[in-house]
RODO-2510 file (C-alpha; in nm, 4 decimals, decimal comma):
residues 537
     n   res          X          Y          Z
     1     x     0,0000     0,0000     0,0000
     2     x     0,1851     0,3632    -0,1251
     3     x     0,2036     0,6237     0,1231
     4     x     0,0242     0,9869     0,0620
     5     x     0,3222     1,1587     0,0939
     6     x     0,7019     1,0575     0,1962
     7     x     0,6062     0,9619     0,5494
     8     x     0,5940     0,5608     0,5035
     9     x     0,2376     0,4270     0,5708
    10     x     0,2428     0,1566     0,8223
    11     x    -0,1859     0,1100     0,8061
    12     x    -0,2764    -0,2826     0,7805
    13     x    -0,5988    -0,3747     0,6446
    14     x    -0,7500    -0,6633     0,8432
    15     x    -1,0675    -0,8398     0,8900
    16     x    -1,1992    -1,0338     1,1945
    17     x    -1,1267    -1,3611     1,2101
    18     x    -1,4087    -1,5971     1,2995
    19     x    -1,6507    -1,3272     1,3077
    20     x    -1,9524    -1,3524     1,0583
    21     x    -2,2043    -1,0726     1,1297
    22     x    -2,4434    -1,0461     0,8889
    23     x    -2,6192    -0,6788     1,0028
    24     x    -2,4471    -0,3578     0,9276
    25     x    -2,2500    -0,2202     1,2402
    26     x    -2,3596     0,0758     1,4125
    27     x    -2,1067     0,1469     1,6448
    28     x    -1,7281     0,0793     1,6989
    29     x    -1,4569     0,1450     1,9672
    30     x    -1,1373     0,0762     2,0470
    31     x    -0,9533     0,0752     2,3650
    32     x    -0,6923     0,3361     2,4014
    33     x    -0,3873     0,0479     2,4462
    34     x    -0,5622    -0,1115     2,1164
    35     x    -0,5800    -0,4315     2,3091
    36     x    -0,9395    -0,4767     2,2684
    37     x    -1,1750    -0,3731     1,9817
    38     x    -1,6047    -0,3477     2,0585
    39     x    -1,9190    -0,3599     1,8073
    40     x    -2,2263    -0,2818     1,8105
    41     x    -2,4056    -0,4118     1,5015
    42     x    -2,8144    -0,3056     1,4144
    43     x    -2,9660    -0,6428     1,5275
    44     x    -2,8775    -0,5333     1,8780
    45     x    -2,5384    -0,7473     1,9231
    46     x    -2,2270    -0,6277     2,1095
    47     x    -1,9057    -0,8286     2,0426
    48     x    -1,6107    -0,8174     2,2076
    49     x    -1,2556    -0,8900     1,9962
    50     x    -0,8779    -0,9042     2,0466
    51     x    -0,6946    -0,6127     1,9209
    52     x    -0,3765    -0,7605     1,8827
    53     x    -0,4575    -1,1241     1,7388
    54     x    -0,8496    -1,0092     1,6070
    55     x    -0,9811    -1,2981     1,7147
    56     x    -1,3592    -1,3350     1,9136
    57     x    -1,3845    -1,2634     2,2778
    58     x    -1,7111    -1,2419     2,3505
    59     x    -2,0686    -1,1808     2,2047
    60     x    -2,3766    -1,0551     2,3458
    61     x    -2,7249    -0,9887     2,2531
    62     x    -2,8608    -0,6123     2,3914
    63     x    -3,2125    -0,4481     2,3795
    64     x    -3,1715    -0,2212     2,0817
    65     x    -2,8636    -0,1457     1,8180
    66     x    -2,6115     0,0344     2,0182
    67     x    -2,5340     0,4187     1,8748
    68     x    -2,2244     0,4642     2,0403
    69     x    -1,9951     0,2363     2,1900
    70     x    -1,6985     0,3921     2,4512
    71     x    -1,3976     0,1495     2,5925
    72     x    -1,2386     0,2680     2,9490
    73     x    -0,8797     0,3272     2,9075
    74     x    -0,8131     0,1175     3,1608
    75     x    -0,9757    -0,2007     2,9374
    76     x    -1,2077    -0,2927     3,2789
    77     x    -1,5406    -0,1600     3,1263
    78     x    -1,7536    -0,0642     2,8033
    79     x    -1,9921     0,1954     2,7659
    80     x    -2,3220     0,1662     2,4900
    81     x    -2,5232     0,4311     2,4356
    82     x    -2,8147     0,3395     2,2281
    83     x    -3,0015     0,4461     1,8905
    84     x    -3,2801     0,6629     1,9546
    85     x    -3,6536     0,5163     1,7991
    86     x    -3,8776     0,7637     1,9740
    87     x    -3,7739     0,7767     2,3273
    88     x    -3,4462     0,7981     2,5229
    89     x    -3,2989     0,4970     2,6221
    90     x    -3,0670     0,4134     2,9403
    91     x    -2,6989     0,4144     2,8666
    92     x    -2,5408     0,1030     2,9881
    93     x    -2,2265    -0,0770     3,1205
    94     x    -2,0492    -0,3902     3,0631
    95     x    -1,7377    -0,5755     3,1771
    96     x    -1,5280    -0,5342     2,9208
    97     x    -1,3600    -0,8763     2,9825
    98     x    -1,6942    -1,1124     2,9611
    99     x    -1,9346    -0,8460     2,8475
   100     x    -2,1771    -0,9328     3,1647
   101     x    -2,3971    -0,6398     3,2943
   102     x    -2,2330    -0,3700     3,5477
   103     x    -2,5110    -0,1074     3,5546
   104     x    -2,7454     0,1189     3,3919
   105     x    -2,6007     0,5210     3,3915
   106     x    -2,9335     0,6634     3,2703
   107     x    -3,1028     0,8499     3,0345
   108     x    -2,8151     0,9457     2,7313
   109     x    -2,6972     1,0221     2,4091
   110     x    -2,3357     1,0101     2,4432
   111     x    -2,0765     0,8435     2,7056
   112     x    -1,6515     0,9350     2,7447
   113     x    -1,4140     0,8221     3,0240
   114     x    -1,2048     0,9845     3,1623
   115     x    -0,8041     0,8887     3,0409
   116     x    -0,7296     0,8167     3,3849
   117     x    -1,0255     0,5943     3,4108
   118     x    -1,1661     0,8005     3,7316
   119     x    -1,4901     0,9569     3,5861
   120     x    -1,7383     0,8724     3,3401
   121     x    -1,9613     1,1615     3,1463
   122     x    -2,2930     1,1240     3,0330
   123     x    -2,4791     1,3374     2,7619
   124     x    -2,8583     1,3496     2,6817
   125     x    -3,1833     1,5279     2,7195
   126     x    -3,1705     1,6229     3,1031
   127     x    -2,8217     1,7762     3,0537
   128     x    -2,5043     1,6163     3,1821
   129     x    -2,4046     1,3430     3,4502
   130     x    -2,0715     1,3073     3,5776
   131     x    -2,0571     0,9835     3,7443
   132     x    -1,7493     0,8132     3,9666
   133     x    -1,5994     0,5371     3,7733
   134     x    -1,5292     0,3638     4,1439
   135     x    -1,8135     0,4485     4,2996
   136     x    -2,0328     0,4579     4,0367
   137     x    -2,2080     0,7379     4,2199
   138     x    -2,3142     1,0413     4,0545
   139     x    -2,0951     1,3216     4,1351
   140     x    -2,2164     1,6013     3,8852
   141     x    -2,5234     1,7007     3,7155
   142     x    -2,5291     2,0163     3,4964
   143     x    -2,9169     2,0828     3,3891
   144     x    -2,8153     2,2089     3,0588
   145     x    -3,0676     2,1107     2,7673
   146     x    -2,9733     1,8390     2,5040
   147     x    -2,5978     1,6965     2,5596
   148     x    -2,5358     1,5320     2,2197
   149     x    -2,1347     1,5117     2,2466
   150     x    -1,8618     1,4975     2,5506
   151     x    -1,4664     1,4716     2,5605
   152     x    -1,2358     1,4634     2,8009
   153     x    -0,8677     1,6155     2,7405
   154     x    -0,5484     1,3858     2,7814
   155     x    -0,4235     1,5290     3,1103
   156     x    -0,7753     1,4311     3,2510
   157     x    -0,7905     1,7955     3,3419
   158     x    -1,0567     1,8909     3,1092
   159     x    -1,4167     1,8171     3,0230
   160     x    -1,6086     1,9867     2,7102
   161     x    -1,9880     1,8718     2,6227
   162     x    -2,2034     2,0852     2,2960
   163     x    -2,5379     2,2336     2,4324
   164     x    -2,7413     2,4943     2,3058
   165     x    -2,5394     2,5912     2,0563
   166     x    -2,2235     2,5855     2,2526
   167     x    -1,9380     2,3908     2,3683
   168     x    -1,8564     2,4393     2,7120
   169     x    -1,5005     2,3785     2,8885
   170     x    -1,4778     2,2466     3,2643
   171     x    -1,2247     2,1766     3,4859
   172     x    -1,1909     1,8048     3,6007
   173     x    -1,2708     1,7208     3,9518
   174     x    -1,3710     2,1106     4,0795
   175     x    -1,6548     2,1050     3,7728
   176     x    -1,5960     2,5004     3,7186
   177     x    -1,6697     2,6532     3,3818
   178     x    -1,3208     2,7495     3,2088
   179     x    -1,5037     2,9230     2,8995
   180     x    -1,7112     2,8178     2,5933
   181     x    -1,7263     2,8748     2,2265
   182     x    -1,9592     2,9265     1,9906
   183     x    -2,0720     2,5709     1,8014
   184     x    -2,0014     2,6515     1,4580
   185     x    -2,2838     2,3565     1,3163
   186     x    -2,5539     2,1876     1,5075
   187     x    -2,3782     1,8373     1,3726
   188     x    -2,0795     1,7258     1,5228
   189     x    -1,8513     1,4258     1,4072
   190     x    -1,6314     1,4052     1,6670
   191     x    -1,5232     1,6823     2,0182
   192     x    -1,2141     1,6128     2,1700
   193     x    -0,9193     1,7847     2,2756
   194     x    -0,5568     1,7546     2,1245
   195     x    -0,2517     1,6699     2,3043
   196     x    -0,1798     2,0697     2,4172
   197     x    -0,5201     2,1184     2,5827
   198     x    -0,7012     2,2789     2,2508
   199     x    -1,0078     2,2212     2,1794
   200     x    -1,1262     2,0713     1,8357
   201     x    -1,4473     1,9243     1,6311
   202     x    -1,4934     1,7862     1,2844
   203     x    -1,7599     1,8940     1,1481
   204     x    -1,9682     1,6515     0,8916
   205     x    -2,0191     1,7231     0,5392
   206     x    -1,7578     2,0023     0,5039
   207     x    -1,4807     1,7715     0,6152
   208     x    -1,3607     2,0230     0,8697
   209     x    -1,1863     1,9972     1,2017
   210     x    -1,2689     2,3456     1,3691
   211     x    -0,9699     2,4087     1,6616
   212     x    -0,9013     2,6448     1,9415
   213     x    -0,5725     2,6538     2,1878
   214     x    -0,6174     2,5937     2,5534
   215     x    -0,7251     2,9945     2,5599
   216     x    -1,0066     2,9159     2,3395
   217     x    -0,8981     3,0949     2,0642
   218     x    -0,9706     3,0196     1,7428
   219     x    -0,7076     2,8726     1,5085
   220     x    -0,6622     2,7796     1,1319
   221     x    -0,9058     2,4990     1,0675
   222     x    -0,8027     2,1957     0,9114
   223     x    -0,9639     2,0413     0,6215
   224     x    -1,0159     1,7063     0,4635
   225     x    -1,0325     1,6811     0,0471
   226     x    -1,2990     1,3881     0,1168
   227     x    -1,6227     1,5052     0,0560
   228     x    -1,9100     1,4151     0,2813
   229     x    -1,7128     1,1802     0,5531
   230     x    -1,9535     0,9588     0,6697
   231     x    -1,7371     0,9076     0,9949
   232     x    -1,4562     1,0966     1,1926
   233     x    -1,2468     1,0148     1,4981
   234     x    -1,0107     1,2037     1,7141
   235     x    -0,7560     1,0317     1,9232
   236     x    -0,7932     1,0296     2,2651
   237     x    -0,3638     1,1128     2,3115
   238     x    -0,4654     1,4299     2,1113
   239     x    -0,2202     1,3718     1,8355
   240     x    -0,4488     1,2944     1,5174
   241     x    -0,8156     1,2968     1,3815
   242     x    -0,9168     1,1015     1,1131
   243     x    -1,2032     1,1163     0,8562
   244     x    -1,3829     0,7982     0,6566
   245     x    -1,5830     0,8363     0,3251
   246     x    -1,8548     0,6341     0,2684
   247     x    -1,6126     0,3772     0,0276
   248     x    -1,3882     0,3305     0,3424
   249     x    -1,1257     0,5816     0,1927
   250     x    -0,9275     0,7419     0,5005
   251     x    -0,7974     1,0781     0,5589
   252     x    -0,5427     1,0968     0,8715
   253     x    -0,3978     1,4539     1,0201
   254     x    -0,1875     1,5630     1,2492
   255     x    -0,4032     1,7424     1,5157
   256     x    -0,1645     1,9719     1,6026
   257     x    -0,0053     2,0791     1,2476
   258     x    -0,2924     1,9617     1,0550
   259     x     0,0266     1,7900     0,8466
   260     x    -0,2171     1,4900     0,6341
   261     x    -0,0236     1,1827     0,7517
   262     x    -0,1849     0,8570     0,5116
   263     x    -0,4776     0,8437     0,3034
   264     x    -0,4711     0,4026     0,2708
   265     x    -0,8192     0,2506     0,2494
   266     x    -0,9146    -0,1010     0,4320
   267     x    -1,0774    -0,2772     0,1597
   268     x    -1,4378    -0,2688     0,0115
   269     x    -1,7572    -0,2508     0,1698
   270     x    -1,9539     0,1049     0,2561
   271     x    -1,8184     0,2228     0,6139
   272     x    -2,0426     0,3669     0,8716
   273     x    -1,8693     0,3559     1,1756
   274     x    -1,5205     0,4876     1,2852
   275     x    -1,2818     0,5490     1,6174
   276     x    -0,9429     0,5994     1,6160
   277     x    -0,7448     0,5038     1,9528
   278     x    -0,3703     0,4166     2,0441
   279     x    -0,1910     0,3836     1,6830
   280     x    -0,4726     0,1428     1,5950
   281     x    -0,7964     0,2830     1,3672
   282     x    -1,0911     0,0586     1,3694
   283     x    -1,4301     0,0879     1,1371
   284     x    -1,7236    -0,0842     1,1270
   285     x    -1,9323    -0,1214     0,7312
   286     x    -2,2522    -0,1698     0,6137
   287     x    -2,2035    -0,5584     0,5209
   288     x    -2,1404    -0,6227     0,8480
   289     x    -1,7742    -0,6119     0,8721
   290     x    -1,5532    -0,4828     1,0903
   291     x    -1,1757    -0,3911     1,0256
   292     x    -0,9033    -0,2038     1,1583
   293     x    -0,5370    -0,0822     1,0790
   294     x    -0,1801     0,0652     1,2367
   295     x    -0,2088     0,4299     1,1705
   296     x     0,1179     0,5895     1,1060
   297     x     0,3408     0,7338     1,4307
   298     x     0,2693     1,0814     1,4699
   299     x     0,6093     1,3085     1,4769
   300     x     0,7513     1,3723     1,8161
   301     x     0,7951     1,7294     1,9142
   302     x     1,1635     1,6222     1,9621
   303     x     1,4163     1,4216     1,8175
   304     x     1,4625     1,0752     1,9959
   305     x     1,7483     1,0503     2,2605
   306     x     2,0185     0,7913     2,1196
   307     x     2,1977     0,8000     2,4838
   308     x     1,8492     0,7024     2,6215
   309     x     1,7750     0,4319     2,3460
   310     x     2,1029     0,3213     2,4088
   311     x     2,0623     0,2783     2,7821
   312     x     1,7310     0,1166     2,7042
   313     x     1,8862    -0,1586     2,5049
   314     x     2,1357    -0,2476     2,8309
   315     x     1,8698    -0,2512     3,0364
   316     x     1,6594    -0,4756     2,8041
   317     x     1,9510    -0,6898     2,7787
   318     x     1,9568    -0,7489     3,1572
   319     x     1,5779    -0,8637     3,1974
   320     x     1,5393    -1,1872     3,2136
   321     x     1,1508    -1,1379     3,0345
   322     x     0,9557    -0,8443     2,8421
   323     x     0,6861    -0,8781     2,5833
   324     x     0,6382    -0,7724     2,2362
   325     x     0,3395    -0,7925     1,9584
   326     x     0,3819    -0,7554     1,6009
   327     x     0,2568    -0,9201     1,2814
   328     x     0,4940    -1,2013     1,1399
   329     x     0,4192    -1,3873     0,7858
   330     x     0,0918    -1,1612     0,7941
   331     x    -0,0376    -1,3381     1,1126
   332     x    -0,0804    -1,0808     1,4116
   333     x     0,1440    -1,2171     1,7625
   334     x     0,1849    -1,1760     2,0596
   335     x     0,5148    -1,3026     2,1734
   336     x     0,6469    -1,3233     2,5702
   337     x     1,0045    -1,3501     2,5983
   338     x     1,1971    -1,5332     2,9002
   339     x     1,5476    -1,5260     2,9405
   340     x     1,6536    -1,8632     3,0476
   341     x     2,0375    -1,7980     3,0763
   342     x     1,9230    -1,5606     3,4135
   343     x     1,9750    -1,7170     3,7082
   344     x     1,6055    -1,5706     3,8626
   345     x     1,4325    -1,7698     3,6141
   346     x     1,2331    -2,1167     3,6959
   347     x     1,0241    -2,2906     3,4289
   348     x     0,7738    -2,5177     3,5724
   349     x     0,4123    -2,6703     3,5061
   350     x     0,1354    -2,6218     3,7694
   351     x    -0,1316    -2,8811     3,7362
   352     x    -0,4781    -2,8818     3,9063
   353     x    -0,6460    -3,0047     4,2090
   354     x    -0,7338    -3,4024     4,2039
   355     x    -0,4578    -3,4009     3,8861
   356     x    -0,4858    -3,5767     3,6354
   357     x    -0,8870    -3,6089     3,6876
   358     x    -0,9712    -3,2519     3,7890
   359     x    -0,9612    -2,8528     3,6610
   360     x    -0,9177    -2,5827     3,8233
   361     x    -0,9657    -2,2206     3,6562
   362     x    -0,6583    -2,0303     3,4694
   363     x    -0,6529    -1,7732     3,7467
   364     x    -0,6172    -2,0118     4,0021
   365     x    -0,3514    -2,1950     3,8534
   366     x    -0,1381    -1,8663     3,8157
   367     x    -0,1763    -1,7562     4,1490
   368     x    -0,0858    -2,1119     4,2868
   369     x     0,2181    -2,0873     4,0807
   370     x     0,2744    -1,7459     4,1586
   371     x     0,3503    -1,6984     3,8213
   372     x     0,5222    -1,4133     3,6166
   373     x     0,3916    -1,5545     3,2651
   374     x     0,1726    -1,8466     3,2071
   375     x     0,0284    -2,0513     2,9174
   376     x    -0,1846    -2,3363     2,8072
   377     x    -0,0438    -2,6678     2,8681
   378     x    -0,1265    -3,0066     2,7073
   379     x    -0,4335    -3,1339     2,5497
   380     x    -0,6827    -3,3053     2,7673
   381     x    -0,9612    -3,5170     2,7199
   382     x    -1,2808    -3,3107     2,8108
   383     x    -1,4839    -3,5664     2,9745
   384     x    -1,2187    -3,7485     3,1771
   385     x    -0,9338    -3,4532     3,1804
   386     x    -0,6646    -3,6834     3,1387
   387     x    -0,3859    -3,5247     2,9362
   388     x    -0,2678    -3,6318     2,6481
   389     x     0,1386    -3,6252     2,6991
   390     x     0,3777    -3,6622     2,9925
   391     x     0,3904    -3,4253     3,2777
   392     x     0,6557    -3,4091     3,5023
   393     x     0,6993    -3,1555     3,7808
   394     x     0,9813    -3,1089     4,0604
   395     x     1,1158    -3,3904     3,8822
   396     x     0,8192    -3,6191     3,9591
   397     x     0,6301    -3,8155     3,6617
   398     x     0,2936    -3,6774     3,7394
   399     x     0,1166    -3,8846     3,4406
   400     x     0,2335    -4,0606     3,1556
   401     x     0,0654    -3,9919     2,8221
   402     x     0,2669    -4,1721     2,5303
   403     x     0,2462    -3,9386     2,2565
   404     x     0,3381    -3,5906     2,0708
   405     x     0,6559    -3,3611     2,1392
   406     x     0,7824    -3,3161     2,4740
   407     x     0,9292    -2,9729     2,6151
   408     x     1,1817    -3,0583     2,9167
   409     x     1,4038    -2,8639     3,1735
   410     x     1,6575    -2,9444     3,3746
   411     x     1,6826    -2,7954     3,6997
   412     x     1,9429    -2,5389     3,5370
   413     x     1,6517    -2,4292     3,2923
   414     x     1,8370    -2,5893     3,0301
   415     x     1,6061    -2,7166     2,7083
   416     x     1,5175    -3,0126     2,5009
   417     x     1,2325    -3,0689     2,3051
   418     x     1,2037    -3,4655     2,1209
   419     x     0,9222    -3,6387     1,9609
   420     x     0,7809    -3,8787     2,1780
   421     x     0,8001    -4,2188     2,0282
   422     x     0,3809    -4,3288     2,0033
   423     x     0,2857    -4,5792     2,3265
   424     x     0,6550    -4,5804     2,4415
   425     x     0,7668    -4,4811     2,8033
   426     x     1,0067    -4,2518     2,8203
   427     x     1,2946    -4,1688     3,1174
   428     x     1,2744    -3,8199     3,1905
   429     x     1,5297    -3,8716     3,5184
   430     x     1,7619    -3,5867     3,5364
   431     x     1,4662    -3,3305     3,4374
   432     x     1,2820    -3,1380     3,6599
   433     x     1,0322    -3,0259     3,4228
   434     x     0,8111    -3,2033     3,1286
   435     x     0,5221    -3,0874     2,9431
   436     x     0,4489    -3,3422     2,6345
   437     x     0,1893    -3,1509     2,4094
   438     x     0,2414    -3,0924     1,9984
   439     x     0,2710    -3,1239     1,7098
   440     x     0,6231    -3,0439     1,7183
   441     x     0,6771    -2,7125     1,4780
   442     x     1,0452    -2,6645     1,4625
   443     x     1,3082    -2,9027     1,5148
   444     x     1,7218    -2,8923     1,5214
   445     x     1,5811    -2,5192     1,3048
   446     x     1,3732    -2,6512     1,0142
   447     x     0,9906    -2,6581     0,9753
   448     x     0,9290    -2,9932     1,1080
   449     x     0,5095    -3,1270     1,1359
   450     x     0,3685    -3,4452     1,1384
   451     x     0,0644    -3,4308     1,3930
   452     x    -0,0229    -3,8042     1,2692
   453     x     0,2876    -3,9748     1,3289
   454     x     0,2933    -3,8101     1,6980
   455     x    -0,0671    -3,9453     1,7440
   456     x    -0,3060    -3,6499     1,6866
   457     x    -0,6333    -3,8358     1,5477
   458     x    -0,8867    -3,5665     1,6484
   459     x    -0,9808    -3,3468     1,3311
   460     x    -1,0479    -3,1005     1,5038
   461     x    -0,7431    -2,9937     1,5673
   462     x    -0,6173    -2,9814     1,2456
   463     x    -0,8866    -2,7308     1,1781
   464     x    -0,7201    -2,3008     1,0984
   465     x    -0,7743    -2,1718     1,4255
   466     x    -0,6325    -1,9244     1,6614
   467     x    -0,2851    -2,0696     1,8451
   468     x    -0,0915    -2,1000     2,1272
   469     x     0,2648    -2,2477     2,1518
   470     x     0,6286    -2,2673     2,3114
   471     x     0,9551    -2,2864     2,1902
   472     x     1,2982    -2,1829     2,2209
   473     x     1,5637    -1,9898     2,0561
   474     x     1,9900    -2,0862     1,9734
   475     x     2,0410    -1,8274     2,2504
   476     x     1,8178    -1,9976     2,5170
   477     x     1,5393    -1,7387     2,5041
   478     x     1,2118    -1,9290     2,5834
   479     x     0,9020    -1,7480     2,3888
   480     x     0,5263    -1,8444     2,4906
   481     x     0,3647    -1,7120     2,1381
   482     x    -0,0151    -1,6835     2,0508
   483     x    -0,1203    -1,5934     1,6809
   484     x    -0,4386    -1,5493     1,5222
   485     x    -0,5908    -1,8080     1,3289
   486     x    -0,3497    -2,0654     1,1562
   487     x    -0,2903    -2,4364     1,0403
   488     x    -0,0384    -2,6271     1,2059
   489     x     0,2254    -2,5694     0,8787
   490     x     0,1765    -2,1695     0,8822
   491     x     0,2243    -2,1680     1,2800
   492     x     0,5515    -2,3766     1,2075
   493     x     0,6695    -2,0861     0,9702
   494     x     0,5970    -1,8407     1,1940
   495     x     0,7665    -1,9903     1,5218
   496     x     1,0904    -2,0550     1,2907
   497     x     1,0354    -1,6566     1,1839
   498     x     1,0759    -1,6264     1,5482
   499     x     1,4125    -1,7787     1,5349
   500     x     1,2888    -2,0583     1,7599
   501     x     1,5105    -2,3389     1,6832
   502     x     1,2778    -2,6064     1,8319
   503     x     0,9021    -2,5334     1,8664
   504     x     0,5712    -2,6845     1,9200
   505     x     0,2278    -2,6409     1,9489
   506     x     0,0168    -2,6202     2,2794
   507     x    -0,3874    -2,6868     2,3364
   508     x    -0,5898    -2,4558     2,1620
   509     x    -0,9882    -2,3474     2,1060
   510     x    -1,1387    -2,3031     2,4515
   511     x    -0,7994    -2,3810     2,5885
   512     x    -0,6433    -2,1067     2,4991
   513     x    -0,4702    -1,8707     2,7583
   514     x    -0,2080    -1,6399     2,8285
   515     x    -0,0734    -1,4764     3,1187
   516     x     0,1954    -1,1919     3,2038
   517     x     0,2566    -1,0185     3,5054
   518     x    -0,0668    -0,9653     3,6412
   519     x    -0,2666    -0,9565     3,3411
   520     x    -0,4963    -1,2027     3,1679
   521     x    -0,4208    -1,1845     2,7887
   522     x    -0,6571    -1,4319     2,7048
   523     x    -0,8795    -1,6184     2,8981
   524     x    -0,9346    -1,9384     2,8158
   525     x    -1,3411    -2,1022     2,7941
   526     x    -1,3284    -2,3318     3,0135
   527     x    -1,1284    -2,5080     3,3578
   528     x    -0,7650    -2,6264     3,2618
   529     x    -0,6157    -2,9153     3,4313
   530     x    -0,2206    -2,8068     3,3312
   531     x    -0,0313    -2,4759     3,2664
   532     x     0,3420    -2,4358     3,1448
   533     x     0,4782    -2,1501     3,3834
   534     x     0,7308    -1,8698     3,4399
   535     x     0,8125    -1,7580     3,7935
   536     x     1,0669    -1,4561     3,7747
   537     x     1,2164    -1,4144     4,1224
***
């Protein structure tokens, strides 16, 4: 995809995996990490996706087709405000991590948090509520007429809502007016703030982002060559606003110097909804489709430090684990990284209560471990929760499975990972750790898969799906990877893009989990009987 001008676009189109709506969406959001992406679509369904591998968290079904949809910054909550047929309906909240009800905030046309996650404003036809995010008290109320748009500035300092013909400027927490300015149009696209404390709008139809500086006073306007956006966004960082034409082209400025930055498109369809959050943009069509992109990096108001990058790299050097997402061979990942040359470090697998016939849930496992990164183990039978492969653990042969591609420590975290010969018992003396799971992936460096000849009969594992896996590197770097949806021979490629030199696959589908220091980065369906852990002392 060229770039508008010499700035190198780095905007990815991309279309939900395993996600098959078949209503136009109404209403899209994106959290301001880009970790999770919401929509609303018009047969009144909310669904809930990964950001970073676009897969399907959760689905709901809701009273009406949501107008507006609003992600906390802090990912714990998500906000619907919905379309108006006659009356006024409540705006609502869900938990943002299993989409179950958290309250109603009343009567509302619009809904923004606060950056800092501390207060949550509500617009409609009695005015403006500012309610509490902990509490969930109301703290504010501002009898005002019709509130069709609120914003909140970056700093969390700021609040400006359009009423009566006006947008009005308050200051967080003490809820005193700091000025107002005349609404130049009754229709607003999108209020927000940029990144200096101005104030800005895009307007619809003209393509125009209207701007003041933290005075209020008025500067240059910046405008779009699209003609009738059907959408616009502003960031909540301040640093861009973006507009969408009705054939999903994209115009993206800087907020500040109005500089255009890309103009890519995400494929076909007719767009009609649009939010732009972290470096991510995210837009929901007509057909039912929703897709999202990496806008470009918006320039620094100074040069990068190459003493602090440098120091940064030492330091980097020295952990023994960090994380890092990216796309590799086109599939998104999200890759955990574990040092196993530092002495801190201690692989080991935590299994469940009444092992090898019970479960216990992910979180649970963790905190018995007392984990610093966590994943899926082994496959196990559903109905019996036997595993599938060996585990061993303090050096103990827990169970004895006879099959797939074993991953196995010693107690100086050093690594080997070998087929299992089918029905064979293995010695795994002078190991402290074993986790038998697979297919193998990589072996001795080379794409290596044969899921039959280790065993695997089920077909439904051989199914594209979502993954998670574990392997390790020449330079004894462990890496716990998930990917979006792939066969067993494109997760192989990938893992060997990683430069694992031996890799293999771990359970998958309801399964699926992740875990880094004290955060959930996906939660798997269902009880697990085994995890492979990290504890970083």
């Amino acid at each position: 995809m060229p770039p508008s001008r010499a700035i190198c676009s780095l905007f990815v189109s991309a279309t939900i995996a395993g996600a098959q709506p078949v209503t136009p969406v109404t209403a899209v959001a994106i959290a301001n990490d880009g970790r999770a992406v919401f929509a609303g679509y018009s047969s009144g369904v909310l669904r809930a996706f990964d950001g970073v591998m676009r897969t399907p968290i959760w689905s709901r079904k809701l009273d009406d087709a949501p107008a507006q949809v609003s992600a906390s910054p802090n990912g714990s909550l998500v906000a619907v405000a919905f379309n108006i047929r006659g009356a006024w309906r409540n705006i609502r909240l869900y938990d943002a991590a299993t989409g179950k009800d958290v309250r109603a905030l009343g009567i509302g046309a619009c809904v923004a948090f606060s950056p800092d996650s501390k207060w949550i404003a509500v617009g409609g036809p009695g005015g403006l509520v500012i309610v509490d995010a902990t509490t969930m008290q109301v703290a504010k109320r501002f009898d005002h007429g019709l509130v069709l748009n609120v914003a909140f500035d970056p700093a969390s300092r700021q609040l400006a809502y359009s009423s009566n013909g006006k947008i009005v400027v308050l200051e967080v927490g003490t809820w005193l007016g700091k000025g107002n300015v005349s609404q130049p149009t009754f229709d607003i696209l999108a209020l927000g703030f940029d990144k200096k404390g101005g104030l800005a709008i895009a307007e619809p139809k003209s393509g125009k982002v209207t701007r003041w500086d933290a005075d209020l006073k008025s500067l240059p306007p910046v405008q779009t060559k699209m003609r009738s956006p059907v959408a616009a966004s502003l960031s909540p960082d301040g640093s861009a606003v973006a507009f969408i034409g009705i054939q999903n082209q994209i115009e993206v400025y800087d907020l500040i110097t109005g500089t255009q930055l890309t103009s890519p498109k995400l494929g076909g369809g007719y767009a009609n909804a649009f939010s732009l959050a972290s470096n991510r943009i995210v837009l929901g069509t007509l057909d039912g489709q929703v897709r999202w992109g990496t806008r470009p990096g918006i320039r620094s108001d100074r040069p990068p430090s190459t003493i602090s990058d440098a120091i940064a790299n030492v330091l980097l050097k020295k952990r023994a684990d960090w994380i890092t997402t990216g796309t590799v061979l086109g599939s998104p990942v999200r890759v955990i990284q574990i040092d196993l040359k530092n002495p801190r470090v201690k692989v080991g697998v935590e299994v469940a209560s009444g092992f090898p016939t019970g479960a216990d849930s992910f979180e649970s496992l963790v905190q018995r471990a007392q984990a610093t990164a966590a994943i899926t183990g082994t496959f196990f039978d559903t109905r019996s929760l036997r595993p599938i492969g060996d585990v061993v653990r303090g050096g103990n042969v827990l169970y004895r499975g006879h099959m797939g591609t074993a991953l196995a420590f010693t107690v100086d975290n050093e690594p080997l990972m070998r087929r299992v010969p089918y029905g064979r018992t293995q010695d795994w003396s002078g190991f402290e750790t074993v986790l038998s799971c697979g297919p193998a992936l990589v072996l001795d460096g080379e794409v290596n898969v044969d899921a039959v000849g280790e065993g695997f009969r089920d077909p439904a594992i051989f199914s594209t799906t979502a993954r998670v896996g574990v392997g390790f590197t020449a330079d004894q770097r462990l890496l716990m990877v998930a990917t979006g949806p792939l066969s067993f021979g494109g997760f192989a490629k990938v893992m060997r893009q990683l430069d694992c030199t031996y890799a293999m696959n771990l359970d998958a589908g309801s399964s699926r989990a992740l875990y880094y220091r004290g955060r959930t980065l996906i939660r798997p369906g269902r009880q697990l009987t085994n995890i492979l852990y990290v504890k970083v002392d």
